[in-house]
C-alpha positions as CSV (number, residue, x, y, z in Angstrom):
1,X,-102.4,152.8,-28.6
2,X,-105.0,152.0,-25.7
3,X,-104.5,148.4,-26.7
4,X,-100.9,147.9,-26.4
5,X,-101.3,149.2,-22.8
6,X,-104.4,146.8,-22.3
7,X,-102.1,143.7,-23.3
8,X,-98.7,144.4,-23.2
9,X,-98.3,141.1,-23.5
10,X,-99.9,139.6,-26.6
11,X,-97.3,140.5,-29.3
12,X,-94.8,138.6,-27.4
13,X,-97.2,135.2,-26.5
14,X,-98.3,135.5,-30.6
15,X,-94.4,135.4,-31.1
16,X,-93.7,132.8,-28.7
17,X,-96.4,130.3,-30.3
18,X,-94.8,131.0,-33.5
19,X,-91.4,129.6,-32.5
20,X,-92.6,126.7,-30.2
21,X,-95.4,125.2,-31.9
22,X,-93.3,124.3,-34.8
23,X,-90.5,123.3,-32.9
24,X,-92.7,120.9,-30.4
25,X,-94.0,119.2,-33.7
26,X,-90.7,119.5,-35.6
27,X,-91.2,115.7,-37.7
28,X,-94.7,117.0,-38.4
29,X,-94.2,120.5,-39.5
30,X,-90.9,120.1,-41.5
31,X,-90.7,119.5,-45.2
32,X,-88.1,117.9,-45.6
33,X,-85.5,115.7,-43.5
34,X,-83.0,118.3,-41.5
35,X,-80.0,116.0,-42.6
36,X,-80.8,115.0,-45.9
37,X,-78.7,116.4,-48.8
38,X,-79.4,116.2,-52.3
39,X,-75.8,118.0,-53.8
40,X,-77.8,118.5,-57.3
41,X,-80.1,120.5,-55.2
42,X,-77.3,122.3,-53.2
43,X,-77.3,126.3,-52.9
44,X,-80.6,126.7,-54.1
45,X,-82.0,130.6,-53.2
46,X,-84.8,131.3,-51.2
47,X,-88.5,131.2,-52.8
48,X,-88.8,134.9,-53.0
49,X,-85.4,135.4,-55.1
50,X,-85.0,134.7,-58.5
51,X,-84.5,131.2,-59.0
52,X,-86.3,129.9,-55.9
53,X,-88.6,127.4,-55.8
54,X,-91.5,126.7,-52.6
55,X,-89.9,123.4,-52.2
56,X,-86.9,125.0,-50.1
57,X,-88.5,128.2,-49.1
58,X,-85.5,129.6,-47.1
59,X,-82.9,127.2,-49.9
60,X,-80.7,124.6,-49.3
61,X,-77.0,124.9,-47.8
62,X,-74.1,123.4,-49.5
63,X,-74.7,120.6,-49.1
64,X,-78.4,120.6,-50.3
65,X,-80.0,120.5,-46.8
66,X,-83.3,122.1,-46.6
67,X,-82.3,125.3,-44.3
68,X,-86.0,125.8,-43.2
69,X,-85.8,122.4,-42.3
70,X,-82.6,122.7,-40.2
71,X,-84.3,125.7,-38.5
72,X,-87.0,124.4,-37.3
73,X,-84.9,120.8,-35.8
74,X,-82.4,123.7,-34.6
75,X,-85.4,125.8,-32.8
76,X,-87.1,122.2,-30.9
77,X,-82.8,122.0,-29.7
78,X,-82.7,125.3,-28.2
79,X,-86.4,125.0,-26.6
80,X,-84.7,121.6,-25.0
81,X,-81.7,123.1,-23.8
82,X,-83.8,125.9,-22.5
83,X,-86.0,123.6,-20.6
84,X,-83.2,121.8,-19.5
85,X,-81.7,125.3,-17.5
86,X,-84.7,125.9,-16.3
């Protein structure tokens, strides 16, 4: 508990790298093209449920997107736009 009063802060910076690293090096850090489809690979479930596979880890959409993918291209858009009010 002494700790989280020393650095209040820390838990929130360690979450903040999490989200903007990836999304500053989105074509790097992506799998898989953010609006490339493959529909015979379309609704496929997460990696953790029962037909998953670690090529989509978070699945594919309906139209076979890679949503991970699309998360991260969506995350480096919001960090722009959030910039951009600044």
């Amino acid at each position: 508990m002494a700790q989280a009063k020393r650095y209040p802060l820390v838990p929130a910076a360690v979450l903040m790298f999490l989200l903007v690293i990836p999304a500053l090096f989105a074509p790097q850090v992506a799998p898989h093209d953010p609006l490339e489809g493959s529909l015979s690979q379309r609704l496929k479930p997460p990696a953790w449920e029962a037909g998953g596979t670690s090529k989509y880890l978070l699945g594919t959409d309906k139209l076979g997107r890679d949503l991970l993918s699309r998360v991260i291209y969506g995350a480096r858009v919001s960090l722009m736009v959030s910039l951009i009010a600044i």
